[in-house]
C-alpha positions as CSV (number, residue, x, y, z in Angstrom):
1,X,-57.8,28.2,-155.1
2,X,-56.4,28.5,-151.3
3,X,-56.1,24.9,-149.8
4,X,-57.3,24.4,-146.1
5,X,-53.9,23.9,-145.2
6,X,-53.1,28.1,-145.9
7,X,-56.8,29.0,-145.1
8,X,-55.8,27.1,-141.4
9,X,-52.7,28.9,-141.5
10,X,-54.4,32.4,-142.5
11,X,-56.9,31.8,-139.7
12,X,-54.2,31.2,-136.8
13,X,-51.8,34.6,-138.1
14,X,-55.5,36.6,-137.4
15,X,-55.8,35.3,-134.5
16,X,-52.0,36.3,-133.5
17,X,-52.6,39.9,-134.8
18,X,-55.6,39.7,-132.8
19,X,-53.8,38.8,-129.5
20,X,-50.8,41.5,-130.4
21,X,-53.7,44.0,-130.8
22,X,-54.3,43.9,-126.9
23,X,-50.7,43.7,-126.0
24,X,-50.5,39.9,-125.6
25,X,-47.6,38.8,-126.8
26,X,-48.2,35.8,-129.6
27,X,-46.7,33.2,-131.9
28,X,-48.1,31.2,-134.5
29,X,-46.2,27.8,-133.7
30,X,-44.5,26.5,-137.4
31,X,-45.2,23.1,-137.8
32,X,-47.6,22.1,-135.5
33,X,-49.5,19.3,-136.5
34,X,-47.1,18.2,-139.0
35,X,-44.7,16.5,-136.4
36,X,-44.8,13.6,-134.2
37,X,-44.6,15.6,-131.6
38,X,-47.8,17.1,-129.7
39,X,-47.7,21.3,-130.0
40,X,-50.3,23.8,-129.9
41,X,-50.6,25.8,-133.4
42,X,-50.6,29.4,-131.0
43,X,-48.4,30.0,-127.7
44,X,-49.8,33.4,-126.3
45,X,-48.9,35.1,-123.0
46,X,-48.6,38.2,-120.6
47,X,-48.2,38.9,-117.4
48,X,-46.7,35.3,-116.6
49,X,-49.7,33.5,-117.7
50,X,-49.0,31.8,-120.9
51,X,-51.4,29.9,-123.1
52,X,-51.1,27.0,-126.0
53,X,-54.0,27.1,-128.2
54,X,-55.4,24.5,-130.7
55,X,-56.9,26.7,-133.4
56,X,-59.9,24.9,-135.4
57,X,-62.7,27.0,-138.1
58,X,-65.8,25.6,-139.6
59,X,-68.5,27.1,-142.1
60,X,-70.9,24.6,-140.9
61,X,-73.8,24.5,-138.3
62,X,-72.3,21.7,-136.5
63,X,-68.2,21.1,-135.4
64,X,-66.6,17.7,-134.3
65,X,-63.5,18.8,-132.5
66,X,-61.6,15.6,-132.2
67,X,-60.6,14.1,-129.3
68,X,-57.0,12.7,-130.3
69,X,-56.3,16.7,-131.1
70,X,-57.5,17.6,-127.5
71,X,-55.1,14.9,-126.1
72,X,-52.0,15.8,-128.1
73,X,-52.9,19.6,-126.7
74,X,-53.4,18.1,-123.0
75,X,-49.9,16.5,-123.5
76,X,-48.0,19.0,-124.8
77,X,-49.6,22.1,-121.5
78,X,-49.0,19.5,-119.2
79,X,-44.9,18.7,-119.8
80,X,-45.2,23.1,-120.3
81,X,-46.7,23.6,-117.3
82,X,-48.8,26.1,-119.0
83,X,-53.3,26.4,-119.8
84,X,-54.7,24.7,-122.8
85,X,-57.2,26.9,-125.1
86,X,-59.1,25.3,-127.9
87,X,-60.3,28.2,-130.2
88,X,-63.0,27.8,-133.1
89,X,-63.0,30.5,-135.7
90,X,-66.5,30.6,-137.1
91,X,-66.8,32.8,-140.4
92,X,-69.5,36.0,-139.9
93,X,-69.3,35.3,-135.8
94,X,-65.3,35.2,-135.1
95,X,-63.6,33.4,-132.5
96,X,-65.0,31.6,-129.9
97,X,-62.5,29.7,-127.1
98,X,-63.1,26.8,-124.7
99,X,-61.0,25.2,-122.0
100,X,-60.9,21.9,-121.3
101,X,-63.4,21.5,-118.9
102,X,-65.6,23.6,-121.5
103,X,-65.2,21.1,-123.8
104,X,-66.0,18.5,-121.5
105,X,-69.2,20.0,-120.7
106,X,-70.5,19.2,-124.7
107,X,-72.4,16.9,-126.6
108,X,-69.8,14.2,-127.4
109,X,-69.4,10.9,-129.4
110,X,-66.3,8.0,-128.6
111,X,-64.0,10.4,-131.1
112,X,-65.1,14.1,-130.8
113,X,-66.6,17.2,-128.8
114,X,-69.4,18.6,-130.6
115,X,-69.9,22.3,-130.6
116,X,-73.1,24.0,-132.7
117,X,-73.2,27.0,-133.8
118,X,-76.4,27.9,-131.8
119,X,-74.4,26.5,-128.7
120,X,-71.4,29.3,-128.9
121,X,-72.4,32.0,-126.3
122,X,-70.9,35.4,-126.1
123,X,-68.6,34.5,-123.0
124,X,-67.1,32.2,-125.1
125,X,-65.8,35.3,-127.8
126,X,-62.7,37.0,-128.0
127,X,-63.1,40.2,-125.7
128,X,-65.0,38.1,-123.5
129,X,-62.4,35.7,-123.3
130,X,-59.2,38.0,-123.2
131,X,-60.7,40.3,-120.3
132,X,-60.9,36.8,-118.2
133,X,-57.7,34.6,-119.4
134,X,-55.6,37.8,-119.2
């Protein structure tokens, strides 16, 4: 049985490929969220604009993205210098990215952002995102 732990870490390599696909140049960050130190778990860039993305999947309806992760992200872009991406990798429908004032934008509770599945529009997917962040 694959833990979460590898799925997460299968999840954010795809999402590299994916990037390297277009000719954006990509990492997968080692170690991020195992630290005491805020970084993103993806650092992707071209042309000069450079990203940090917080990479998060769900098989359910409903996802609580929490709001100490969006912080630790906000910290870590901010002392960079550089845009934060939260991506959400839903099984069957792909990847789906939001900035921070997306996020703002949702349903929320005192500890999370809540995205629904029924919520995640096309302009939020991959191609769409790419051909406007790139």
């Amino acid at each position: 049985m694959t833990s979460r732990k590898t799925k997460g870490v299968n999840f954010e390599r795809e999402l590299v490929i994916k990037f390297r696909e277009r000719n954006i140049a990509a990492i997968r960050v080692a170690g991020s969220g195992s630290t005491k130190y805020a970084s993103p778990d993806i650092i992707a860039g071209k042309n000069g604009k450079i990203i940090a993305i917080e990479c998060k999947s769900t098989m359910e309806n409903t996802y609580y993205f929490p709001k100490p992760t969006m912080k630790e992200l906000l910290e870590f872009t901010s002392q960079a210098g550089i845009t934060p991406i939260f991506a959400l990798r839903v099984p069957r429908d792909g990847w789906f990215f939001f900035t921070e004032y997306e996020l703002e934008e949702l349903n929320q509770t005192e500890k999370a952002y809540i995205i629904k599945k029924d919520t995640l529009l096309e302009s939020r997917n991959f191609e769409n995102f790419i051909s406007t962040h790139f």
